[in-house]
C-alpha positions as CSV (number, residue, x, y, z in Angstrom):
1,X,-108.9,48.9,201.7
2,X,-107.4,49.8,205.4
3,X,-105.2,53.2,205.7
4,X,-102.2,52.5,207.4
5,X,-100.8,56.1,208.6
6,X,-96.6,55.6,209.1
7,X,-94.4,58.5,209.5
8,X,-92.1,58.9,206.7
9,X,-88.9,59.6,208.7
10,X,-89.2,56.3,210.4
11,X,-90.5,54.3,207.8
12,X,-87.5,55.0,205.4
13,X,-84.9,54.3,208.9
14,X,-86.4,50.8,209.4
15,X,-86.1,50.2,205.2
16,X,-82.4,52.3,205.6
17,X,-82.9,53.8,202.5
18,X,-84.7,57.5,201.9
19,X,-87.1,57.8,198.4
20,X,-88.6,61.0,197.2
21,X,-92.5,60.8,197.5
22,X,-92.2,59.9,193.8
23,X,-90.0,57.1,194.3
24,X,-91.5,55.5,197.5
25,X,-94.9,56.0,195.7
26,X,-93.5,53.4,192.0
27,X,-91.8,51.0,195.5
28,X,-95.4,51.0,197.0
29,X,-97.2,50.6,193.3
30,X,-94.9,48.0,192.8
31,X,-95.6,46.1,195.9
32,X,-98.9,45.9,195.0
33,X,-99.5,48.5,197.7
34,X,-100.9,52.4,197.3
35,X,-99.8,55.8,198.7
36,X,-102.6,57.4,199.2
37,X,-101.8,60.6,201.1
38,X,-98.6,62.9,202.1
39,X,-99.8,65.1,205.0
40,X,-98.5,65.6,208.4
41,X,-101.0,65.0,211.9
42,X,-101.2,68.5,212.3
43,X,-102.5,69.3,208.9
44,X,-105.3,65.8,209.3
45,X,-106.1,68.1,213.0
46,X,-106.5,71.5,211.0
47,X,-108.6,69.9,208.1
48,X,-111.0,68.3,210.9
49,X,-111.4,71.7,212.8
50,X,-111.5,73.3,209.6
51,X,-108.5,75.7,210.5
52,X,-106.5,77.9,207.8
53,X,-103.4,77.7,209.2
54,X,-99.7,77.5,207.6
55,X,-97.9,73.9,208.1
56,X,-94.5,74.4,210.1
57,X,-91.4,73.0,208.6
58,X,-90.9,70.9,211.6
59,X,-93.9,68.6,211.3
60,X,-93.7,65.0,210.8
61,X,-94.4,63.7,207.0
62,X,-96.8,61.0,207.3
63,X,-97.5,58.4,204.6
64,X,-101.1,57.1,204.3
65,X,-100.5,53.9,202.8
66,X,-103.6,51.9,201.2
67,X,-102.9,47.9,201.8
68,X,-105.2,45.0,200.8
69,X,-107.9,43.9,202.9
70,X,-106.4,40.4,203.8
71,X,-102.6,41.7,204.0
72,X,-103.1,41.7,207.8
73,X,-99.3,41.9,208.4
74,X,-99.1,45.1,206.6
75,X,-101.8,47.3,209.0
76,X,-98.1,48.3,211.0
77,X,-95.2,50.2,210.4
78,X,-93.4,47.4,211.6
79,X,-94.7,44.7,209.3
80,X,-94.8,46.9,206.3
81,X,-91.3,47.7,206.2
82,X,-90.3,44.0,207.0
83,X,-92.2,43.1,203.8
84,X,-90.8,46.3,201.9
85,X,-87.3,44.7,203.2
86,X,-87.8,41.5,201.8
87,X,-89.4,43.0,198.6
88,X,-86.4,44.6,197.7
89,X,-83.8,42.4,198.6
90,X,-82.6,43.9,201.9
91,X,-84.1,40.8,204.1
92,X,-84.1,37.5,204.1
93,X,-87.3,35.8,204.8
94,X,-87.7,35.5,208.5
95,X,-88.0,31.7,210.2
96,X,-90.6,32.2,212.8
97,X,-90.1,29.5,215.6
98,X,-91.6,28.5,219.1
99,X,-88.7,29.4,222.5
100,X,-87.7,25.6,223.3
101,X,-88.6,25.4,226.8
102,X,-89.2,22.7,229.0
103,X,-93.6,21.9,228.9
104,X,-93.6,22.3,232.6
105,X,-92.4,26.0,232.3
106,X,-95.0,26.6,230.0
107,X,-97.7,28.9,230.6
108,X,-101.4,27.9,230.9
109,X,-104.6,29.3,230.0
110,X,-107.4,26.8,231.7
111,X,-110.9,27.5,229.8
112,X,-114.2,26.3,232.2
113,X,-117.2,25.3,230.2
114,X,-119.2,28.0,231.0
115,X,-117.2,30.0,228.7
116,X,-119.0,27.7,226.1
117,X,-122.3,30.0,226.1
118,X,-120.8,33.1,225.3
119,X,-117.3,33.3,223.7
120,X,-116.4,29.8,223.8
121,X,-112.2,30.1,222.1
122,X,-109.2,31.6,223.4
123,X,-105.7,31.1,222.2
124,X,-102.2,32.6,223.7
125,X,-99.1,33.4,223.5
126,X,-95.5,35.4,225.5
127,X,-93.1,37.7,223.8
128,X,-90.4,37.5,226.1
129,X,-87.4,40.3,226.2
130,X,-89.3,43.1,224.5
131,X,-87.9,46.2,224.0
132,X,-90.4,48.9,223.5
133,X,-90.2,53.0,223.1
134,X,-92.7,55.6,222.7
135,X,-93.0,54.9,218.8
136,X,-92.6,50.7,219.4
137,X,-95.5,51.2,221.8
138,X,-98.1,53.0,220.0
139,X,-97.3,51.1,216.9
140,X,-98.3,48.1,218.7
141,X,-101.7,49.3,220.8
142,X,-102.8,51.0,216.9
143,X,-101.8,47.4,215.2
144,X,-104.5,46.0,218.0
145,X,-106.9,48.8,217.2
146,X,-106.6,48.0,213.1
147,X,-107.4,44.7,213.4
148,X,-110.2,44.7,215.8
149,X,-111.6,47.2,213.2
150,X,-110.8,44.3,210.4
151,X,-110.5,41.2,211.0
152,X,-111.7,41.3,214.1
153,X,-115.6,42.4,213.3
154,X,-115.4,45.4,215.8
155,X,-114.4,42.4,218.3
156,X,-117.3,40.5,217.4
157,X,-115.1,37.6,216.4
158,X,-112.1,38.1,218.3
159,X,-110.8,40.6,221.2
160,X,-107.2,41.1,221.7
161,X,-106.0,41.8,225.4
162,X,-102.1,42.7,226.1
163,X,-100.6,42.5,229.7
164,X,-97.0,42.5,231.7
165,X,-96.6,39.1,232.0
166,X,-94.0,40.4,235.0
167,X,-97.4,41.6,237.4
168,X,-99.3,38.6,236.7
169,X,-98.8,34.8,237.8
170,X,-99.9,31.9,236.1
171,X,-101.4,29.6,235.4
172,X,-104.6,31.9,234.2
173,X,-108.4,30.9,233.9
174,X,-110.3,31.7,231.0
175,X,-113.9,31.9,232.6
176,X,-117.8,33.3,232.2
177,X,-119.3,34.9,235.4
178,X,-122.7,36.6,236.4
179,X,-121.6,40.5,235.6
180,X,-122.0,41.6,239.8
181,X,-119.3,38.5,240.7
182,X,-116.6,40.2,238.9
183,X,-114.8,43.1,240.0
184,X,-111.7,45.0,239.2
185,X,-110.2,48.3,238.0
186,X,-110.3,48.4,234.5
187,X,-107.8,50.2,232.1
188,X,-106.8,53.8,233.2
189,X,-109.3,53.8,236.2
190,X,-108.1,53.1,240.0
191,X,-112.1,52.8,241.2
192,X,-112.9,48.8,241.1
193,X,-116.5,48.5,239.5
194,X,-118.2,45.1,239.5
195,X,-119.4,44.0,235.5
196,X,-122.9,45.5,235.6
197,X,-121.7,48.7,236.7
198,X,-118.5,48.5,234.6
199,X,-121.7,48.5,231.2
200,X,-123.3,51.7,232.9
201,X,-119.8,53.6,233.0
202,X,-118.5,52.7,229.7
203,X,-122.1,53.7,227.6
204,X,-121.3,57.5,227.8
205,X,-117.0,56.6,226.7
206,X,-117.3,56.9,222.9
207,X,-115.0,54.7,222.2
208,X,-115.7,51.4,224.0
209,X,-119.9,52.0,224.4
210,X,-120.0,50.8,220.8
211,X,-118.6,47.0,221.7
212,X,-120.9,46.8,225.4
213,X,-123.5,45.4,223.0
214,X,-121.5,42.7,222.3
215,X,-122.0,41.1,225.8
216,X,-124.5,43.3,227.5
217,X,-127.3,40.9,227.1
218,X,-125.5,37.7,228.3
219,X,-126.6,36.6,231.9
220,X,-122.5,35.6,232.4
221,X,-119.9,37.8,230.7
222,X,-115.9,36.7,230.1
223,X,-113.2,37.6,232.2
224,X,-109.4,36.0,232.6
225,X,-108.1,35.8,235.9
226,X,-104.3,34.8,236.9
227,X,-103.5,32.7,239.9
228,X,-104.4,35.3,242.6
229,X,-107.9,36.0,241.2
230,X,-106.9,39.6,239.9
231,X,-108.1,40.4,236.5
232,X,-106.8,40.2,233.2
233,X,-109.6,41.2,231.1
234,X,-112.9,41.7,230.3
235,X,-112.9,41.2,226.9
236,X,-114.2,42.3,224.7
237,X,-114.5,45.0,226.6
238,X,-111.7,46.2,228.8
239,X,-108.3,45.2,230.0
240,X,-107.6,45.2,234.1
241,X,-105.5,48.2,235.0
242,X,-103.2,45.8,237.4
243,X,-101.6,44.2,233.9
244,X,-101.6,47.4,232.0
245,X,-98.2,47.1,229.7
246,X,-96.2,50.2,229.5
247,X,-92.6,51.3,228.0
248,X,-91.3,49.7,231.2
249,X,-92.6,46.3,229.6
250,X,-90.1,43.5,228.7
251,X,-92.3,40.3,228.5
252,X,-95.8,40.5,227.4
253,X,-98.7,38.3,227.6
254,X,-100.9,38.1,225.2
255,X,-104.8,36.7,225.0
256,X,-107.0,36.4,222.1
257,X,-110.5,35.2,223.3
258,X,-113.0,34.7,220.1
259,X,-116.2,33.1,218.4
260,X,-114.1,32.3,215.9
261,X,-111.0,29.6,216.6
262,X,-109.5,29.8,212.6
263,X,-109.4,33.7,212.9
264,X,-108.4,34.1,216.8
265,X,-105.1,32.0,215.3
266,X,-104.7,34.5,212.6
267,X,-105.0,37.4,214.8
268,X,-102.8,36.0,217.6
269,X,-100.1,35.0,214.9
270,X,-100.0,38.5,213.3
271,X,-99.5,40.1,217.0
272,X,-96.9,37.6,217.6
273,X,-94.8,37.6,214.3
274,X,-95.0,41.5,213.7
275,X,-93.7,42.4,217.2
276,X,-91.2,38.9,217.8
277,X,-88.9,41.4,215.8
278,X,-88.3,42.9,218.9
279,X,-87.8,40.7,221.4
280,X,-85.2,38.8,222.5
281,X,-83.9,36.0,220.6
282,X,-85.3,38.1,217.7
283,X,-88.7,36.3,215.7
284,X,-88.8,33.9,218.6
285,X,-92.4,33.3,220.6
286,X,-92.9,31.5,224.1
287,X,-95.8,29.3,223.7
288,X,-98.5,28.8,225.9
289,X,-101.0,25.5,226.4
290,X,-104.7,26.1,226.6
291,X,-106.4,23.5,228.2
292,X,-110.2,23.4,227.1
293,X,-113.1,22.7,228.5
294,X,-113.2,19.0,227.0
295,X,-110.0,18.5,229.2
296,X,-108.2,18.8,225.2
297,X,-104.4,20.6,225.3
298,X,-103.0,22.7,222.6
299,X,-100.3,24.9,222.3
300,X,-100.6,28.4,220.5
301,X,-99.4,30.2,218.7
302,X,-99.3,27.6,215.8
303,X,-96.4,29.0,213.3
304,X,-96.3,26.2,211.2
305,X,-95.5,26.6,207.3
306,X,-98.5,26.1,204.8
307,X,-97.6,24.2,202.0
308,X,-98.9,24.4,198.6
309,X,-98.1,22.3,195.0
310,X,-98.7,24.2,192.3
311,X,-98.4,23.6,188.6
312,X,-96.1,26.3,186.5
313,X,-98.4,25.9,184.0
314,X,-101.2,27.1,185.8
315,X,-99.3,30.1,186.8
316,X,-98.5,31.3,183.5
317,X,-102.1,30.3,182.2
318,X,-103.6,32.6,184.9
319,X,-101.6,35.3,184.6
320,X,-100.4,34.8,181.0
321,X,-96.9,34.6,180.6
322,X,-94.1,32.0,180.3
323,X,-92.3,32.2,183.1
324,X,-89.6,29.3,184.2
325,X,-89.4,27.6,187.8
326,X,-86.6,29.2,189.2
327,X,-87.6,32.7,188.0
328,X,-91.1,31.9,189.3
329,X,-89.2,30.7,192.8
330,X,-87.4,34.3,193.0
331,X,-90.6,36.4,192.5
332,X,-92.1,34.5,195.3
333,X,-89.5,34.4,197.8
334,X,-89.4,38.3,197.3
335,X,-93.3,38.1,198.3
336,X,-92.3,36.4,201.5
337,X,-92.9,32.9,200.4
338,X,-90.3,30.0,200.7
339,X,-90.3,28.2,197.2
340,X,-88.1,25.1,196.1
341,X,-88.5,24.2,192.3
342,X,-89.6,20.5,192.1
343,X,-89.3,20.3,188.7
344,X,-89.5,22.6,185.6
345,X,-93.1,22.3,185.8
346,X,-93.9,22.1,189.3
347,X,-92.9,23.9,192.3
348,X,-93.7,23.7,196.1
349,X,-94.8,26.8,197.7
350,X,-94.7,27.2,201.3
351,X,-96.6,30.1,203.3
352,X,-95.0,31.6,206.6
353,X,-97.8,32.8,209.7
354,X,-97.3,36.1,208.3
355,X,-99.0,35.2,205.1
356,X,-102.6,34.2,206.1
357,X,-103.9,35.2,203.0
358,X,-102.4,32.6,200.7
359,X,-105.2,29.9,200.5
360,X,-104.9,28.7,196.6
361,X,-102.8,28.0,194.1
362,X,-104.3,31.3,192.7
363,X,-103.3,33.2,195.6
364,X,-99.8,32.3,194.8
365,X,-100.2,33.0,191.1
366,X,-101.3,36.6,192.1
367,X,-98.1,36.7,194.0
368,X,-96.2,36.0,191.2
369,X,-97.8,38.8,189.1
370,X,-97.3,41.3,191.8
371,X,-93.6,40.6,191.9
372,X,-92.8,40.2,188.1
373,X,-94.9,43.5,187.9
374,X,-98.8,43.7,185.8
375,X,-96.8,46.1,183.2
376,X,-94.3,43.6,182.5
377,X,-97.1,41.1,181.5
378,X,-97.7,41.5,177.6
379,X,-101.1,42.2,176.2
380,X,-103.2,39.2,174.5
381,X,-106.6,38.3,173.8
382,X,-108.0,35.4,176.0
383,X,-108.4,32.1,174.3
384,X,-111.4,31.4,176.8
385,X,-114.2,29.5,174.9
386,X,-116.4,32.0,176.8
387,X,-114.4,35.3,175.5
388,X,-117.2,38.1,174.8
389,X,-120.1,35.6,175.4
390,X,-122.6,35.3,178.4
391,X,-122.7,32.7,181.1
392,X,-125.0,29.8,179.1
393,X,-127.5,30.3,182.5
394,X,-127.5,34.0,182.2
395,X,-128.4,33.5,178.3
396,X,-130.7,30.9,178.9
397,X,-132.4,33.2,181.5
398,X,-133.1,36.1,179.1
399,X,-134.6,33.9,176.2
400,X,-137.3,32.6,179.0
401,X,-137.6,36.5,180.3
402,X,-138.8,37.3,176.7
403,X,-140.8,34.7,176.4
404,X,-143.1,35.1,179.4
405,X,-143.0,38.5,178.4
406,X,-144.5,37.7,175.0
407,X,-147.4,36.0,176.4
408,X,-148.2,39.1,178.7
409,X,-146.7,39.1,181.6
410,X,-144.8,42.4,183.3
411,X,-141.1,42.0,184.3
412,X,-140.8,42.4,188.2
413,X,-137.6,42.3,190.0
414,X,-138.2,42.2,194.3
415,X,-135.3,42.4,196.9
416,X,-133.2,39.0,197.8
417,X,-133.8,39.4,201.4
418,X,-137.0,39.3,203.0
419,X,-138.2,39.2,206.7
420,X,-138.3,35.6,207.7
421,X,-142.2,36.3,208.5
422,X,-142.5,37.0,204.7
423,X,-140.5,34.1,203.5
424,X,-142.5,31.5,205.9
425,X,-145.5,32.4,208.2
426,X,-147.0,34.7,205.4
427,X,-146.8,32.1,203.0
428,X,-148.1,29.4,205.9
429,X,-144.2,27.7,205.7
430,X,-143.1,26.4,208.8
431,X,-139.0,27.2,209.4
432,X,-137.4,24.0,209.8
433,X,-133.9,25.9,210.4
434,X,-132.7,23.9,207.4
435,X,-133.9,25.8,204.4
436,X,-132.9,29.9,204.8
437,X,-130.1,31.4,205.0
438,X,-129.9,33.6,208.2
439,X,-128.7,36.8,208.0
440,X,-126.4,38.3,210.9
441,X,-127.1,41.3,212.7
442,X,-129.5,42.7,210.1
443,X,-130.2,46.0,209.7
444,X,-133.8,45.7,209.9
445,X,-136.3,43.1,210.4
446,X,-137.2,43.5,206.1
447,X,-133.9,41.9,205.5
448,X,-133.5,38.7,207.9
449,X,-133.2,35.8,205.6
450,X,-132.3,35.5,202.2
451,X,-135.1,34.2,200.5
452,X,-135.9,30.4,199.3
453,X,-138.9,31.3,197.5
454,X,-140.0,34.0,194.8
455,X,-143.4,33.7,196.0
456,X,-143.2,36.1,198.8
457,X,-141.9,38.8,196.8
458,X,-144.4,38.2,193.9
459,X,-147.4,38.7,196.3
460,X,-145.5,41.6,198.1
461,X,-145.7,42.9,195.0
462,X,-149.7,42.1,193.7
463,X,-150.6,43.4,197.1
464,X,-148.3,46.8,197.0
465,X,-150.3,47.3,193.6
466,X,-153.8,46.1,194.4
467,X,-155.4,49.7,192.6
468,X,-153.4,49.0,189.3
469,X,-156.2,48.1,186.4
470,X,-156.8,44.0,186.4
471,X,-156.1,41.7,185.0
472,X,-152.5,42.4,187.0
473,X,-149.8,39.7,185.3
474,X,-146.3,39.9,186.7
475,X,-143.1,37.4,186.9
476,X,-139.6,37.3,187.8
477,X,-136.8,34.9,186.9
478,X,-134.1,35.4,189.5
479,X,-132.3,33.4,192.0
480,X,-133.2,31.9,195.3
481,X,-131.1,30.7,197.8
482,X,-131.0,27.5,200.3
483,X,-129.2,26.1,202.5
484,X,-126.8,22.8,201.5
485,X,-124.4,20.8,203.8
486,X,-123.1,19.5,200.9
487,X,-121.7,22.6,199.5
488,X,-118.1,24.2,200.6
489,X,-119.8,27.1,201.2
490,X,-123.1,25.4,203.2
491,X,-125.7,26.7,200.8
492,X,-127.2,27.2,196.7
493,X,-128.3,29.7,194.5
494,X,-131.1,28.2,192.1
495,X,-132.3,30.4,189.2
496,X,-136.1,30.3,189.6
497,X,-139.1,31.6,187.5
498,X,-142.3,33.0,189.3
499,X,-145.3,34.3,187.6
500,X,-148.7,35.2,189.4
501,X,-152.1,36.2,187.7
502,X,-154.9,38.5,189.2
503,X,-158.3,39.0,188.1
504,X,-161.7,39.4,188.7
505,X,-161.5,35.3,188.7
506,X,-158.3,33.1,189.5
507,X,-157.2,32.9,186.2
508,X,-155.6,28.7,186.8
509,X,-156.2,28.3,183.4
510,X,-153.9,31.5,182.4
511,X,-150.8,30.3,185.1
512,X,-151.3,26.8,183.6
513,X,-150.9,27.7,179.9
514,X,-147.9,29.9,180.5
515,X,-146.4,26.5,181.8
516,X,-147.0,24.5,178.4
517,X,-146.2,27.5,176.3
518,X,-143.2,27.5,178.4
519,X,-142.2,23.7,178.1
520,X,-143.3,24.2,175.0
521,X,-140.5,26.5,173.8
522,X,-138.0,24.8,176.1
523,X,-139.1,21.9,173.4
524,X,-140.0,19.6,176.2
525,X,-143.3,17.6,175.4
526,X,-146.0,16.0,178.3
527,X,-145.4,12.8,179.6
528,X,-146.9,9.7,177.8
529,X,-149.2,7.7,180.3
530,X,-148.6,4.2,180.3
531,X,-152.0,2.9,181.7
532,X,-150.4,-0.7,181.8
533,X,-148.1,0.8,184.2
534,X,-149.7,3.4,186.0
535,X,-146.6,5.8,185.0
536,X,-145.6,8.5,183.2
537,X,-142.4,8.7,181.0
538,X,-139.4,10.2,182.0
539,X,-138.8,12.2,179.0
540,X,-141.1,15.0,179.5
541,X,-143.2,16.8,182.0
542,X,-146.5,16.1,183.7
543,X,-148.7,17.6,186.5
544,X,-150.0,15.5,189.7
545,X,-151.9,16.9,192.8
546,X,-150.1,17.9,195.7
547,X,-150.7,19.8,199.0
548,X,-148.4,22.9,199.0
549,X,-149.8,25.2,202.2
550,X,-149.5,28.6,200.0
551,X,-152.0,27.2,197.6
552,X,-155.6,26.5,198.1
553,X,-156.5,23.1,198.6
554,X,-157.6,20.8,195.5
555,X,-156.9,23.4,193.5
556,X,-152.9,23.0,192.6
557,X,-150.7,20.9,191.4
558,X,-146.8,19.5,191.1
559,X,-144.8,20.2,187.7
560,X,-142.6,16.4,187.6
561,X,-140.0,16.6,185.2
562,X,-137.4,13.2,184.8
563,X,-138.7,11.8,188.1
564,X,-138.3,14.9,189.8
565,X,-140.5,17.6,191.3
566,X,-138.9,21.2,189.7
567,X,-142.5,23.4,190.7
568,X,-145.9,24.0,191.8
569,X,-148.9,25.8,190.8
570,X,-152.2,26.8,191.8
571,X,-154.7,29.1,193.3
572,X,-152.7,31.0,196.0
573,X,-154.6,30.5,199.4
574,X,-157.5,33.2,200.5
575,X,-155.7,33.2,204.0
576,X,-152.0,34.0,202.4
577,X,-153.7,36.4,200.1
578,X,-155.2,38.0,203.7
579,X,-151.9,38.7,205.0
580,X,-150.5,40.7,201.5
581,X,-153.5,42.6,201.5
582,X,-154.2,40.9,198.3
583,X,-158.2,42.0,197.4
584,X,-158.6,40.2,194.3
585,X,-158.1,36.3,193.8
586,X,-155.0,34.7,192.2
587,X,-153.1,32.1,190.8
588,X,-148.5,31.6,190.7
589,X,-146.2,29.0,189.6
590,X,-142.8,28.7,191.0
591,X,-140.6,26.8,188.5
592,X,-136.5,25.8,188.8
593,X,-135.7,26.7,185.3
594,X,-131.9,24.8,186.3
595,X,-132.7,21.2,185.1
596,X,-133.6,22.9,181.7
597,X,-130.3,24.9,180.7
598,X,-128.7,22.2,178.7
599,X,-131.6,20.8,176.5
């Protein structure tokens, strides 16, 4: 969960109301929130130098305050006491709208395609008749910092940039340039550096050498210039110094270039609606059009309402009471979202910008819990058919872990990432692209895929334990992982068993009776042949030849249950074997135990 650090004194002036620490702490539990720590700046300096030293009584209380990880609107003083406001009563909930100006006094952003090949998305938008002092000032800068440490990925995904809309002249260009074409003064320098020498500067600055990696690499890097060709920004790196806002600052400009469209909207709405607060008409935002690369116009930021149906029976089944519509309608306006009561059983649930965590009907029902309060929700034992029980897959899974067990085979469990050498060119797989899931920006090369096989890690395994006395009989029922279009969330987990034999001798015969004795418990019977036909039956299982490259050739085989292929067996190949620094020879099955959970 992030920290947000507020001082007390002017947190409890924007709620206009003062709480002892006990008091603000049962405000902040009820919120769904967490004070975390009461300290002051100079006692967080004396505890870092490790100083003994007596606090003053004129230090500044701070509140660390503990907010959810998608409550992006809370990471600010200024957004947490809005909601705190509303919360208790004090506020209304705020109608966020777009300034009603003519479209050809609108600001543009113009995107060039070459933008595509490195951070292809930016979105924009003007605060207009801002009215910023010291506290205003560094609460906004640190709101930029929090979220490029959150949502943001360390900038990965999006990079905020903040200028004086007064300096700068539109309309602006969002463009990608070769790093020695590009030169300006960057933020709190007056020396003008061109990009390449701008990397070598910033790699001994500790707080920006840690994003250079970002676009160090790329043979063009980003940059936003206004009409005049004076810079913006280099993001993610580096605002210009010409468009540096300051407390002088009345309208401000501000760009949100990404890899990420959805969150670059989230980011720029969450500047835009914290801070609109303060400018001038109050929770009112100047839009600006970017025109892509495609020649395709939109206008950002978008602060339309999300609206959601949801059942009140749902609601009360999820969180277990028996709530009515209106009361339902109260708790959630006090959570900052707009609710009219359709019915007694139904109600419409609409979600401001500010509330970008509200995806689901569940998201509203944990809304409704917050605000009714989880002590207020009486105690009762779940009517769940499932109540004290396994998952039926998880069950099913243990009674076929015994079972291989019983016929002699050791329990392995191997890692669920593997280096995409192991998963493919070890095992003599070619990568298609369309089977693994990729891991991004892995630690190490051991852990660049998730795997799509248990074979790799089952002859990881023989060949990590090539001394241990033979014959060497280990499986593993766990899942596996491959990519899916057709899933929401683009891939599947299938729940797969591996077993491989070592010997002296292959031991076939050994990996082929653990399948029967397997289909044999799973009370699955072979296939009759019909030798009118040619065919086998489709209720129960039989082996034909196939051609799978980790298996030696004539010597494996396809398990077909109901029409389908659900594993393969055989003698593992002598050059696969070579490359696990396997010595002895050896013989796996790789079986989808899925198809089998409900017989």
């Amino acid at each position: 969960m992030p920290t947000v650090s507020v001082g007390r004194d002017r947190l409890f002036a924007a709620l206009e109301q003062t709480y002892t620490d006990q008091e603000f702490d049962e405000l902040c539990f009820e919120f769904g929130i967490e004070l975390d720590d009461v300290t002051t700046e100079k006692e967080v300096m004396r505890k870092e130098k490790h100083v003994d030293e007596e606090a003053s009584s004129d230090e500044e209380i701070i509140y660390k305050i503990d907010v959810p990880a998608n409550r992006y609107d809370l990471l600010c003083l200024e957004g947490l006491a809005k909601a705190l406001r509303i919360f208790t009563g004090k506020d209304p909930i705020p109608t966020f709208r777009l300034s009603d100006i003519p479209r050809r006094s609108v600001q543009k952003m113009v995107v060039k395609p070459e933008t595509s090949s490195i951070r292809p998305f930016v979105v924009c938008a003007v605060l207009r008749g801002v009215t910023f002092d010291e506290a205003r000032y560094n609460s906004f800068i640190d709101l930029q910092d929090k979220l490029h440490q959150n949502l943001c990925r360390r900038r990965t995904l999006v990079a905020i940039g903040t200028h004086d809309l007064d300096v700068i002249e539109g309309p602006f260009t969002y463009e990608a340039l070769p790093p020695i074409d590009i030169k300006f003064a960057p933020l709190k320098q007056t020396k003008e550096f061109n990009g390449a020498d701008l990397m070598e500067f910033y790699k001994s600055d500790l707080k920006l050498k840690k994003f250079l990696h970002i676009i160090e690499s790329s043979p063009v890097y980003p940059v936003i210039y206004d009409s005049k060709r004076r810079v913006l920004s280099l993001p993610p790196i580096i605002n210009g110094a010409h468009s540096a806002i300051s407390l002088k600052t009345k309208n401000v400009f501000i760009e949100c270039t990404a890899t990420d469209l959805t969150k670059a909207k989230i980011v720029l709405n969450t500047m835009v609606t914290t801070f609109s607060q303060y400018s001038s008409p109050q929770f009112e935002v100047e839009p600006v059009e970017v025109i892509s690369a495609d020649g395709k116009s939109a206008l950002y930021p978008d602060l339309s309402l999300r609206t959601f149906e949801v059942d009140m029976a749902y609601i009360n089944r999820i969180i277990g009471t028996s709530l009515g519509a209106k009361e339902v309608a109260n708790l959630l306006n006090k959570m900052q979202l707009q609710t009219e009561v359709q019915s007694d059983s139904r109600i419409r649930v609409s979600a401001p910008p500010t509330r970008s965590d509200v995806l689901h009907a569940c998201d509203v029902a944990e809304d409704v819990a917050i605000a009714y309060g989880y002590n207020n929700i009486s105690r009762t034992v779940p009517r769940s058919h499932t109540q004290g029980k396994q998952q039926p897959l998880n069950h099913f899974t243990d009674l076929i872990r015994a079972e291989v067990a019983m016929a002699g085979f050791t329990e392995v469990v191997t890692w669920i990432l593997c280096s995409r050498e192991e998963n493919f060119t070890m095992v003599n797989r070619k990568d298609d692209g369309n089977t693994a899931v990729i891991i991004g920006n892995p630690r190490t090369a051991d852990f660049e895929v998730v795997r799509s096989s248990l074979l790799p890690g089952m002859l990881k395994t023989m060949g990590s334990n090539k001394d241990a006395p033979r014959p060497l009989k280990l499986f593993e029922v766990s899942d596996i992982v491959r990519l899916d279009s057709k899933k929401d969330v683009g891939a599947v987990n299938s729940r797969h068993l591996a077993a491989i034999y070592s010997n002296m001798n292959s031991g076939f015969e050994v990996i082929h009776g653990l399948i029967d004795r397997v289909f044999e418990v799973l009370g699955v019977r072979p296939a009759e042949f019909n030798k009118g036909s040619g065919t086998y039956s489709d209720d129960g299982y039989h082996i034909v030849p196939s051609q799978e490259p980790e298996y030696f050739s004539g010597r494996q085989a396809n398990i077909i249950y109901a029409g389908s292929c659900v594993g393969s067996f055989g003698i593992v190949n002598p050059e696969v074997m070579l490359r696990f620094d396997i010595t002895d020879p050896c013989s796996a099955v790789e079986l989808n135990i899925e198809p089998f959970l409900h017989l």
